[in-house]
C-alpha positions in Angstrom: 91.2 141.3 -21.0 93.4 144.2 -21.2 93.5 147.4 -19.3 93.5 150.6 -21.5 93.0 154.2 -20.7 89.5 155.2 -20.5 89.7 158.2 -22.2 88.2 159.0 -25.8 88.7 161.3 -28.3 86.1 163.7 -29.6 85.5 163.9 -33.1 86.4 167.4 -34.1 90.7 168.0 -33.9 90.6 170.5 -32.1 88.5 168.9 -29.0 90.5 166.8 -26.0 89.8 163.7 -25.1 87.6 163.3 -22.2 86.9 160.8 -19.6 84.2 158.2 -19.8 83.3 157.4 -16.6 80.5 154.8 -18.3 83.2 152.8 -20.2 84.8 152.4 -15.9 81.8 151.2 -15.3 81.2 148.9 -17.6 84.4 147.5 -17.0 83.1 146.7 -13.2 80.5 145.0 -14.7 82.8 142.7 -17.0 85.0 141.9 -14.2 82.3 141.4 -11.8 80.4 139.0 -13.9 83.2 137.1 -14.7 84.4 137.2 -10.6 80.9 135.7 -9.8 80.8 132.6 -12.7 84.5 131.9 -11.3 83.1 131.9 -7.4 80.4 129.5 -9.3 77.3 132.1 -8.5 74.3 130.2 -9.6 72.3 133.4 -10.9 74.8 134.0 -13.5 75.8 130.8 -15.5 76.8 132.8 -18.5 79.0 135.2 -16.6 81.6 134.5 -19.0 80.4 136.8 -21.4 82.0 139.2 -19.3 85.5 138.8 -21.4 83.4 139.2 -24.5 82.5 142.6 -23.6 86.1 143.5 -22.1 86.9 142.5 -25.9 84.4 145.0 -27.2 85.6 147.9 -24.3 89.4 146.8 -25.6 89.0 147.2 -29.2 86.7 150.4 -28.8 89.7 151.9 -26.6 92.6 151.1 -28.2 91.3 152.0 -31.4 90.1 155.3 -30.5 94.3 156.0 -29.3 95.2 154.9 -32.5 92.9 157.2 -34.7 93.7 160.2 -32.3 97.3 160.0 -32.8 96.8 159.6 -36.2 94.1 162.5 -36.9 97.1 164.7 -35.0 100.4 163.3 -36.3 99.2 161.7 -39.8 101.2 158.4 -38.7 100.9 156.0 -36.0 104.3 155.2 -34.2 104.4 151.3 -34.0 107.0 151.8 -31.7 105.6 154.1 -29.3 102.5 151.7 -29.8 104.1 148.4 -28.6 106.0 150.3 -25.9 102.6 151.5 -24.2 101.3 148.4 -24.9 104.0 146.5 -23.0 104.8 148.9 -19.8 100.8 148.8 -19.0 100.4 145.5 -19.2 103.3 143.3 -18.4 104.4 144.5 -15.3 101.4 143.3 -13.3 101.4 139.8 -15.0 105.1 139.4 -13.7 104.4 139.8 -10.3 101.7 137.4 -10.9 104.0 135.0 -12.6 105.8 135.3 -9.3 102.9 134.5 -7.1 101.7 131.7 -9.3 105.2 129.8 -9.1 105.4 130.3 -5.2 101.5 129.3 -4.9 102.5 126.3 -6.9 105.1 124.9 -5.3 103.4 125.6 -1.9 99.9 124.6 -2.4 99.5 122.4 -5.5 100.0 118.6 -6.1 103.6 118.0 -7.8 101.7 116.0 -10.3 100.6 119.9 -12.0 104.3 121.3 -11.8 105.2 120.4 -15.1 101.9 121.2 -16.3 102.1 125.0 -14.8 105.5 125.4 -16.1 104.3 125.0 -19.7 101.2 127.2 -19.2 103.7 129.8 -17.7 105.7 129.9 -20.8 102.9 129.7 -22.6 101.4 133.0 -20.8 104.6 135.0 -21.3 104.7 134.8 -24.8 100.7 134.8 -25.4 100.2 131.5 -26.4 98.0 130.4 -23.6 95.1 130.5 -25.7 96.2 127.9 -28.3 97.4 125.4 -25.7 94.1 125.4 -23.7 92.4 125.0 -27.4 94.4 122.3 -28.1 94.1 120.7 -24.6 91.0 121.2 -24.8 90.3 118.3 -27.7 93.2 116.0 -25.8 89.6 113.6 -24.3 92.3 112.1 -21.5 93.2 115.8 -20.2 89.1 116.3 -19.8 89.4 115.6 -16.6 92.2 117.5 -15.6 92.2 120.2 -12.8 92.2 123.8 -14.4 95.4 125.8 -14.2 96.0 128.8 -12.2 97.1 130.9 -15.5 93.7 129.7 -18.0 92.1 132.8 -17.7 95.2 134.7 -19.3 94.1 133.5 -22.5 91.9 136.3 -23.3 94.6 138.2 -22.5 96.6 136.3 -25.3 93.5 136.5 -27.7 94.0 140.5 -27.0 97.5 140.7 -27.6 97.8 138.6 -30.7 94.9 141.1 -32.1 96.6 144.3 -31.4 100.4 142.7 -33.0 98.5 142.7 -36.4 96.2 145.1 -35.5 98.5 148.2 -36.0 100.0 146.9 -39.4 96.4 147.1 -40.8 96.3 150.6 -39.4 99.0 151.7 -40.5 98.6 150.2 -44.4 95.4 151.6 -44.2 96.1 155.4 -43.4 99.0 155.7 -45.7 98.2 159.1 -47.4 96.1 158.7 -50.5 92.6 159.6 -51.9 89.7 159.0 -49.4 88.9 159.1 -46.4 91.9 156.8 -44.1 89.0 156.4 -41.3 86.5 155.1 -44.0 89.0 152.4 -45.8 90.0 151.4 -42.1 86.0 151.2 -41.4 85.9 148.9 -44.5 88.7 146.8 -43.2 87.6 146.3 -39.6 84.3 145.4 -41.3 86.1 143.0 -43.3 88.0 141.2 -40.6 84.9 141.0 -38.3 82.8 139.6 -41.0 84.8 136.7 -41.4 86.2 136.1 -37.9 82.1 135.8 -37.3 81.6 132.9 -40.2 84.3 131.3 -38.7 83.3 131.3 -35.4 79.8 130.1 -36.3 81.5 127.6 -38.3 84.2 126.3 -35.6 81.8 126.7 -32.5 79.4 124.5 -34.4 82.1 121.6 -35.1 84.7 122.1 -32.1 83.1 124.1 -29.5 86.1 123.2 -27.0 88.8 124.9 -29.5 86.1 127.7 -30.7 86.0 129.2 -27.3 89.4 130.0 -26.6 91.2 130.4 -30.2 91.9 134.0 -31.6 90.8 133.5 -35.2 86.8 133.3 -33.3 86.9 136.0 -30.7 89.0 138.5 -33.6 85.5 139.6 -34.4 84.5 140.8 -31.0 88.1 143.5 -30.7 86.9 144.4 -34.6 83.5 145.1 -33.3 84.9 147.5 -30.5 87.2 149.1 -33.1 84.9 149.6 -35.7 82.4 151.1 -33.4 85.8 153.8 -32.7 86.0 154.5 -36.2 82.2 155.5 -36.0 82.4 157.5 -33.2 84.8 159.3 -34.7 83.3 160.3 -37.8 80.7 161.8 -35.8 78.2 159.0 -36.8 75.9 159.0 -33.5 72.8 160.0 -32.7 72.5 163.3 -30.8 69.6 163.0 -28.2 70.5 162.2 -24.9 67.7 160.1 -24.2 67.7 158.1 -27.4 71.2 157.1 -26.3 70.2 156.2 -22.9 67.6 154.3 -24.5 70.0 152.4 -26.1 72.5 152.0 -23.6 69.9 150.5 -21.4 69.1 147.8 -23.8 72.9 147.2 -24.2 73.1 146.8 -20.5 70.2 144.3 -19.9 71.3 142.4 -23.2 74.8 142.0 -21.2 72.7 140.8 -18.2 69.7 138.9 -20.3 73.1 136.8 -21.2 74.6 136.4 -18.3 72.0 134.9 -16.5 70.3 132.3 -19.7 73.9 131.4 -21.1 75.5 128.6 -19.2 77.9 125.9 -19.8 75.8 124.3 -22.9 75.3 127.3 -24.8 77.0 127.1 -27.8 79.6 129.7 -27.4 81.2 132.1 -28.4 79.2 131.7 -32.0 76.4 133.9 -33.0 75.2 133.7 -29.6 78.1 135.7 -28.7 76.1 138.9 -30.5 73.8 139.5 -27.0 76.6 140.8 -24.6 79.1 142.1 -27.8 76.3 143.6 -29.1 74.8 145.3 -25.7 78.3 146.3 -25.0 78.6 148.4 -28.0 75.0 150.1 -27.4 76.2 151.2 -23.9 79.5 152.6 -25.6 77.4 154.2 -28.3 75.3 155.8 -25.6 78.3 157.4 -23.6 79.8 158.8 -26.9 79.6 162.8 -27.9 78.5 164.0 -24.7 78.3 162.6 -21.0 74.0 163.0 -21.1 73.9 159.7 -22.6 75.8 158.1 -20.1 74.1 155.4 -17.7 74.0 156.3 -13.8 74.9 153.2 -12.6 78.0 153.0 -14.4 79.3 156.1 -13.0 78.9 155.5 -9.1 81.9 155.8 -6.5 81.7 151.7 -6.0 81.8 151.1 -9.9 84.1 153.1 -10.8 86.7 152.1 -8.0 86.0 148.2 -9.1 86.4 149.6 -13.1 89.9 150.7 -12.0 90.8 147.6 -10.7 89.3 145.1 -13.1 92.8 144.7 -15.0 94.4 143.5 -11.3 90.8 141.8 -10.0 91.2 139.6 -13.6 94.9 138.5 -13.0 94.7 137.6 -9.1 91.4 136.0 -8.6 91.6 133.1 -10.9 95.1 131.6 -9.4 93.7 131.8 -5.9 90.6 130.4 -6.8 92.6 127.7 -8.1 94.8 127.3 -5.2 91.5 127.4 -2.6 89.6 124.6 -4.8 92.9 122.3 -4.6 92.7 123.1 -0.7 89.2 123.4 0.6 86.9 121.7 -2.6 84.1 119.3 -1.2 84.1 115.4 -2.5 82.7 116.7 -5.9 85.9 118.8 -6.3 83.9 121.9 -6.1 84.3 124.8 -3.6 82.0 125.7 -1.6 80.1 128.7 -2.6 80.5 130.8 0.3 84.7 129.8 0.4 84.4 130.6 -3.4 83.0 134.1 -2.8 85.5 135.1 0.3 88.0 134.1 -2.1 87.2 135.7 -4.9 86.7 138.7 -2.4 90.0 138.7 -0.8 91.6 139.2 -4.6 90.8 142.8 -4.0 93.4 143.1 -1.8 96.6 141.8 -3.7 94.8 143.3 -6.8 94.7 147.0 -4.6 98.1 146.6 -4.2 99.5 145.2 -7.8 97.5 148.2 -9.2 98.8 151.0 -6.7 102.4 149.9 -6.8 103.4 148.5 -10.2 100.4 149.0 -12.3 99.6 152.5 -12.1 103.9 153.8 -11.7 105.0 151.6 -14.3 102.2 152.9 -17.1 102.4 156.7 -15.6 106.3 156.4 -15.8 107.9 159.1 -18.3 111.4 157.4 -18.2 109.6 154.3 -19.3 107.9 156.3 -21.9 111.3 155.5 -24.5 110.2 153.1 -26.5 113.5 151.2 -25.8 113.6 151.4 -22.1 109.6 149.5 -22.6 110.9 146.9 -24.5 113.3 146.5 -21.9 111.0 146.4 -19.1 109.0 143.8 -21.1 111.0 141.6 -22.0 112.4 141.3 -18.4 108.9 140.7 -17.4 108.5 137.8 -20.0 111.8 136.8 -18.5 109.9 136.5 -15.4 107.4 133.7 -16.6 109.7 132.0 -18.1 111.9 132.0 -14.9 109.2 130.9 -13.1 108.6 127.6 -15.4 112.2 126.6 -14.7 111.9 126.5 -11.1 108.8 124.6 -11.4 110.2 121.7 -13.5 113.4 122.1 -11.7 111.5 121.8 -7.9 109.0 119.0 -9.8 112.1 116.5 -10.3 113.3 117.1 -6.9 110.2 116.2 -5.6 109.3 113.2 -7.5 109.1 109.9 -6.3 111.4 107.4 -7.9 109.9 104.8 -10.0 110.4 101.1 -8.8 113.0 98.7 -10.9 110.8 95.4 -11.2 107.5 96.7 -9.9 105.1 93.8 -10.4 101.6 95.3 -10.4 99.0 92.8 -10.5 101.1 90.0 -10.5 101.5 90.5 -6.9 98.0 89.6 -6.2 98.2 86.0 -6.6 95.6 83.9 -7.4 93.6 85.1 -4.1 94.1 89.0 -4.5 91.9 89.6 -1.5 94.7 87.5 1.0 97.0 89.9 -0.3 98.6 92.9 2.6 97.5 96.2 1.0 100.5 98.7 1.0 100.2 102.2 2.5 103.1 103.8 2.2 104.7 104.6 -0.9 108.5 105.1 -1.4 108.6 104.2 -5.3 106.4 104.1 -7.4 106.4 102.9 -11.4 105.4 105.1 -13.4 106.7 108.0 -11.3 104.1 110.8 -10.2 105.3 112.7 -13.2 105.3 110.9 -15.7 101.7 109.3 -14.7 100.0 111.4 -16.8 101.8 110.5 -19.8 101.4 106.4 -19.0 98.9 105.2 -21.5 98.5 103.6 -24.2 100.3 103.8 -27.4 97.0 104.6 -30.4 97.1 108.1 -28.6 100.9 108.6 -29.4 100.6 106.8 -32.8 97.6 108.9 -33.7 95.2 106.1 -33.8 92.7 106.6 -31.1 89.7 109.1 -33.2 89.0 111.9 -31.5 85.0 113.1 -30.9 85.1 115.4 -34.3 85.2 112.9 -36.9 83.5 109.7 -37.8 86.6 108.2 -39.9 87.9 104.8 -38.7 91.3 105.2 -37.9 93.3 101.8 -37.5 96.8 100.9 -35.7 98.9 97.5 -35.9 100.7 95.4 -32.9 102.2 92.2 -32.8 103.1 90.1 -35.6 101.6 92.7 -39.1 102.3 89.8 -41.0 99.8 87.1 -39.1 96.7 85.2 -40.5 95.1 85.6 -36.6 93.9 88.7 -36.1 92.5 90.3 -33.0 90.7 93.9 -33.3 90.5 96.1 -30.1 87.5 97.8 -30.5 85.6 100.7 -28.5 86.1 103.9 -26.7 89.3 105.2 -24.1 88.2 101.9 -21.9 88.7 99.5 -24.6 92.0 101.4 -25.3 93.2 101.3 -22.1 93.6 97.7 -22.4 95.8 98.1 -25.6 99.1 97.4 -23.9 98.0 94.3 -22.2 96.4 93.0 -25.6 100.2 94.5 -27.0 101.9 92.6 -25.2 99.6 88.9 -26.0 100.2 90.2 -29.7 104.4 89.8 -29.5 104.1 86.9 -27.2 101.4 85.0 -29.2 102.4 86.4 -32.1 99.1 87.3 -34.0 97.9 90.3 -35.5 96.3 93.2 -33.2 94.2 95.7 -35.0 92.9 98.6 -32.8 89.9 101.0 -33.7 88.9 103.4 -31.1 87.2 107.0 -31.1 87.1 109.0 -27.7 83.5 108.2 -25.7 81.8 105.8 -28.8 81.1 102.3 -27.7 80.4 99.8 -30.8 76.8 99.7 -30.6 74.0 101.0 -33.1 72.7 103.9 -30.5 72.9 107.2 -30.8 74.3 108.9 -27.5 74.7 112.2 -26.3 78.3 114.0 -26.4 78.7 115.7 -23.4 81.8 117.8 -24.6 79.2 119.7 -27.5 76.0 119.1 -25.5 74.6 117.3 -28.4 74.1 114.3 -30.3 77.2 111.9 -31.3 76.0 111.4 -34.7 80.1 111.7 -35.3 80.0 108.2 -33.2 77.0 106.4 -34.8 78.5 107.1 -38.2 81.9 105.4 -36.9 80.3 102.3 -35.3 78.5 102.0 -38.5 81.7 102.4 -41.3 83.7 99.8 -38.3 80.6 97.0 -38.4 80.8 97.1 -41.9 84.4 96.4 -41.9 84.8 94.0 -39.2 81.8 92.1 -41.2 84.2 92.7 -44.7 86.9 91.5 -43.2 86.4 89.3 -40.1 88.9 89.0 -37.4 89.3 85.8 -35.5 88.5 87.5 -32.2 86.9 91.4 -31.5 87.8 92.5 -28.0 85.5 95.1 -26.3 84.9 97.4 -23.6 83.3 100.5 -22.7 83.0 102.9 -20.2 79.8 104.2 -18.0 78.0 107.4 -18.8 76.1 106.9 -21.9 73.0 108.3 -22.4 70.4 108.1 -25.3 69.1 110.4 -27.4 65.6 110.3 -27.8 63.5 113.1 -29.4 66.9 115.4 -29.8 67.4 115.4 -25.9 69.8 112.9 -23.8 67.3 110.7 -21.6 69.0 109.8 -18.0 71.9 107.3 -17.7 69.5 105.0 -15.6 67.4 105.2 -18.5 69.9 104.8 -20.9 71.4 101.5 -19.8 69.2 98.9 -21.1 68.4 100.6 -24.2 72.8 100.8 -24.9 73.1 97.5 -23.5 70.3 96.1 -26.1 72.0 97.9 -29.1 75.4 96.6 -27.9 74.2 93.1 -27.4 72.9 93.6 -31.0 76.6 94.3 -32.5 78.2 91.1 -30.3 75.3 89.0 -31.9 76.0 89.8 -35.4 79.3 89.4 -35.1 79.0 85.7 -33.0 76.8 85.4 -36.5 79.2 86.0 -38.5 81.5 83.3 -36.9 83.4 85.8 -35.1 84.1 85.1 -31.5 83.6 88.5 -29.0 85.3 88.6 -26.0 84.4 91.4 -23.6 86.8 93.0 -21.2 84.3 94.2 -17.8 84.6 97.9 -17.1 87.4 98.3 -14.6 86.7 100.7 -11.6 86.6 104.4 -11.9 88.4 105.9 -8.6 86.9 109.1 -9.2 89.5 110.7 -7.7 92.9 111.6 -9.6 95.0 108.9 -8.7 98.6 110.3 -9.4 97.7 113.7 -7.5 95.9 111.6 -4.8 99.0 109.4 -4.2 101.2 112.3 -4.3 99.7 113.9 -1.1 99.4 110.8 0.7 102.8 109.1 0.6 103.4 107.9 3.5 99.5 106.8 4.2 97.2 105.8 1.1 94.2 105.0 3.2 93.6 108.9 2.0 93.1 107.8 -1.2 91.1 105.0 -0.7 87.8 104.0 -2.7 84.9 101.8 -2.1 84.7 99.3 -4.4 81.0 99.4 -4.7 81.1 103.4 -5.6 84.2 102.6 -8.2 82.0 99.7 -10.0 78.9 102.2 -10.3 80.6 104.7 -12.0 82.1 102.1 -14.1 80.8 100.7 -16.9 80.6 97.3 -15.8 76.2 97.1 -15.5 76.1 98.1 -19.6 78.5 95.4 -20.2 76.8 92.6 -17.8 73.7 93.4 -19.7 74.7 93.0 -22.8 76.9 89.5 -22.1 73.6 88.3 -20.6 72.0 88.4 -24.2 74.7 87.1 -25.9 75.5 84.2 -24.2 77.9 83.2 -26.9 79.9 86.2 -25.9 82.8 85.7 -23.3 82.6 88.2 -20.6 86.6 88.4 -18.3 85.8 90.1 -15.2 89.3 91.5 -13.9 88.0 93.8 -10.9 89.7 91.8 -8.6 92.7 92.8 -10.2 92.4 95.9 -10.2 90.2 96.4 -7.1 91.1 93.9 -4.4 89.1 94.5 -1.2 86.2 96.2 -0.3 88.2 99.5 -0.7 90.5 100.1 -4.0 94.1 101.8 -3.2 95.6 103.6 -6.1 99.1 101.7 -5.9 99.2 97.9 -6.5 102.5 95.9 -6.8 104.6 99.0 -6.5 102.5 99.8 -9.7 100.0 103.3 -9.9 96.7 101.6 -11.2 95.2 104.5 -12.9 96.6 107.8 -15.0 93.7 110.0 -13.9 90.6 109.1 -12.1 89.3 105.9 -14.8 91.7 105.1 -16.7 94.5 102.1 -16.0 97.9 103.1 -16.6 99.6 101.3 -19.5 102.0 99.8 -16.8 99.1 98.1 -15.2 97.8 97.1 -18.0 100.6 95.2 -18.7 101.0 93.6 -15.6 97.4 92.3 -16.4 98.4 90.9 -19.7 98.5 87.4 -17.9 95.1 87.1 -16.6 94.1 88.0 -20.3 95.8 85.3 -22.1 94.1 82.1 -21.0 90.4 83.6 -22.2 91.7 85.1 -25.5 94.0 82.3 -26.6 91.3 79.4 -25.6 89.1 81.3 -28.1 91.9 81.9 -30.7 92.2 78.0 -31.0 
């Protein structure tokens, strides 16, 4: 969200703009919905919708300073533009850029250094909204802790909108016949008409990268600004009270959406019409006169919380951030009443960013130059990107070195439960940074299929050129073992195939995908087309392994994971018989332990005593999914079931750091350093069935 001034112009020329009071305070009401779903307020779920109507407010503003300067100059300064664009908005995201890099470094895990860095690059240069979207299909950064600079990316969407924004303007005025407002009416109507296919379209297919790229919200600033060009033209409706009317429905439309919407809403989509749509009536109403304005939006508290919004949106989020990587509860969630102090206490670094760099810097006349702006902005990009270079600058200082020779499992033994337990850590392999990046190799050679698409998607290790061929087969858990199985493949020398697709176990079921809130039919298609080839062309051995929160769809709806687990175990049992049928041996890899906890950040705030990290084994196994897998082995007693928890897990309580070795890269997944190191415990089972 952007701020803009809240002033609009009349329709005749000769009239001065006046100030709407309403459009303040419907700007408290964006912010203030969006404060409350970010202090996780249970009433309103869909508080998000709260950017979407900063969007409409934005576009409606903006637009109305454009067609004003053109109705009295006949041209619109693209200079002038981009200067007023840059001194009002990128001072106060420097000194946040600031506060972000010293809450960082003081507050945060060094495992998110690197990570902050990029998104503070990424911020400067409004970008932030295409690398959420793409994180945001990356199934091994899921569980990742949000950033304190995610919320700038409506601020990206914004600005990317009003770079193009003015061209279109400005091709669109040129003198010729006609009416300039009506062809730019036709071309705002042109551009929202297919940004809204589009986002029905993309929302539909890849509701992660819907929500946060431009080319679906572009709609929602055309809708503001097209709206502008009506008000303009003197295209309202004159009674007071029909206005009000309207604006009221506007206003409980915003509302009716902010409290039914919630994380499974398919959004933004056409369901992003409610608060867009109510936004625009309670913009309509306020337009011509001030009798159509609503009372609530004008009172002293609104209106002092409409001025602030632009500050309230850039300070709460990081400090939010900072407070849950502080104060959250064993479900990494802060409390609600911490949340709400929090999200409170942003009022007073937002008072202060507004009354001393805000407000001077967009008042200033010397900063009025066009020049001297685009000197003041580009120090304040400067700023961010400052501010990532001391981040990944502190981040390698403070890393721990990684350990020549670690040797993970291997240091277990044959009794792993005899073995000391380390709890001090003064090297580590991989290193805390470069955890995150430890896994296995399909995701770097592109051949782990992500949740969108059912097409099999195939990578070779080992000897290519072998007559014994092992396939890897499953979701992340049966990838995670790729290294290990890598590593059997060169020493062995057969043929490893891999097939794997992001939450999809090899089983006839349909499941539900959590990431969409509906069912994987992407997955049941992909099991399907994989059967069919393993049956075409059989391998000597399929390896498999699955993690632990399926759930079946039944009637359209997900039935419970209890429910679910003897149902998924039955169609996965079904799969390993066909294939034993088929004189193809199935050797399934157990479910290793799921921490629950992210291991690399975990470690990296308990150095010098791991106990703090530590994990019953029972609670690790549960989440696993270890009781699918048992069930399924106990139909198919042809099938080999290799149990490696001790391994992995060798007391009652699992430690993240084995053999000088970090087990997992996030909270389930083994690092493909581990994995390696469990290569040996692998070999006797696979090779005895190999021949």
């Amino acid at each position: 969200m952007t701020a803009a001034t809240t002033s609009v112009a009349a329709p005749s020329r000769s009239a001065r703009p006046r100030f709407r009071a309403d459009i303040q305070g419907l700007r408290a009401v964006a912010v203030l919905l969006v404060l409350a779903y970010h202090a996780g307020v249970p009433l309103v779920p869909g508080g998000y919708v709260g950017v979407d109507v900063f969007f409409v407010i934005s576009g409606f503003l903006i637009t109305g300073l454009v067609l004003r300067e053109v109705e009295e100059t006949g041209r619109l300064s693209l200079r002038r533009f981009y200067a007023r664009r840059a001194k009002r908005l990128l001072p106060a995201t420097a000194v946040v850029f600031l506060a972000v890099t010293a809450l960082t470094i003081l507050a945060l895990p060094v495992t998110r250094w690197r990570e902050i860095a990029g998104d503070l690059v990424a911020s400067a240069t409004y970008l932030v909204n295409w690398r959420l979207a793409d994180r945001s299909v990356d199934y091994l950064a899921e569980g990742a802790a949000a950033g304190p600079l995610q919320h700038l990316w409506s601020l990206a969407v914004e600005e990317q909108f009003y770079l193009l924004w003015p061209l279109l303007v400005v091709a669109l005025v040129r003198p010729r016949a006609g009416s300039p407002a009506r062809r730019l009416g036709w071309g705002l109507l042109l551009v929202a008409a297919a940004s809204l296919a589009w986002s029905v379209h993309l929302t539909a297919r890849d509701p992660g990268a819907a929500y946060f790229v431009t080319t679906t919200r572009l709609w929602e600033l055309a809708l503001g600004a097209l709206l502008a060009v009506v008000v303009a033209r003197g295209v309202i409706g004159r009674s007071p009270r029909a206005r009000q009317a309207l604006g009221w429905t506007g206003l409980a439309a915003i509302g009716y959406a902010a409290v039914t919407f919630d994380a499974t809403t398919a959004f933004p989509g056409t369901a992003a019409l409610v608060p867009t749509l109510g936004a625009a009536a309670v913009l309509v109403a306020g337009s011509g006169d001030p009798r159509g304005e609503l009372a609530p939006l004008t009172g002293p508290f609104v209106q002092r919380v409409g001025a602030l919004s632009y500050s309230l949106y850039l300070w709460h989020w990081p400090l939010v951030v900072v407070a849950t990587s502080l104060w959250a509860g064993p479900d990494g969630v802060l409390p609600l009443a911490t949340a709400l102090a929090v999200v409170a206490g942003s009022a007073l670094p937002a008072w202060l960013t507004y009354r001393f760099v805000e407000e001077p810097f967009h008042r200033s006349r010397r900063l009025a130059a066009p020049w001297r702006a685009a000197v003041t902005g580009a120090a304040c990009v400067a700023v961010g990107f400052a501010g990532a270079a001391a981040l990944t600058l502190a981040a390698d200082r403070a890393d721990v070195p990684a350990e020549r020779g670690a040797t993970g499992a291997a240091a277990l033994g044959d009794e792993p439960a005899a073995v000391e337990p380390t709890y001090e850590v003064t090297s580590l392999t991989p290193s805390l940074l470069d955890a995150a990046d430890d896994v296995a190799a399909v995701y770097a050679d592109g051949c782990h299929q992500d949740a969108l698409s059912p097409g099999v998607l195939t990578c070779v290790y080992g000897d290519a050129d072998s007559d014994v061929v092992v396939a890897l087969v499953g979701d992340s858990h049966a990838a995670h073992w790729q290294p290990a199985l890598a590593v059997l493949a060169e020493e062995h020398g057969f043929r490893l195939e891999t097939s794997t697709k992001s939450s999809c176990l090899l089983a006839p079921a349909l499941v539900w995908e959590d990431s969409t809130s509906r069912p994987y039919t992407s997955c049941l298609e992909w099991q399907a087309t994989l059967t069919e080839r393993l049956m075409a062309e059989p391998p000597d051995v399929v390896v498999v392994s699955a993690g632990g929160h399926y759930q079946l769809v039944e009637d359209g709806a997900a039935l419970s994971r209890e429910e679910s687990r003897e149902p998924v175990a039955q169609a996965m049992a079904a799969t390993w018989q066909a294939l034993e049928e088929e004189g193809i041996e199935v050797l399934a890899l157990l479910d290793t332990p799921w921490p629950g906890i992210d291991a690399p950040e975990c470690v990296s705030e308990h150095l010098t005593d791991l106990s703090g990290c530590a994990v019953p084994r029972a609670e690790a196994m549960e989440r696993s999914g270890a009781a699918i897998l048992r069930a399924a082995a106990e139909r198919v007693p042809a099938a080999d079931l290799l149990d490696l928890t001790e391994f992995v897990c060798p007391r009652e309580e699992c430690l993240p750091v084995v053999g000088g070795v970090l087990t997992h890269s996030d909270t389930h997944h083994l690092t493909a350093t581990y994995a390696r190191t469990l290569a040996p415990r692998i070999a006797g089972p696979l090779t005895s069935l190999l021949g």
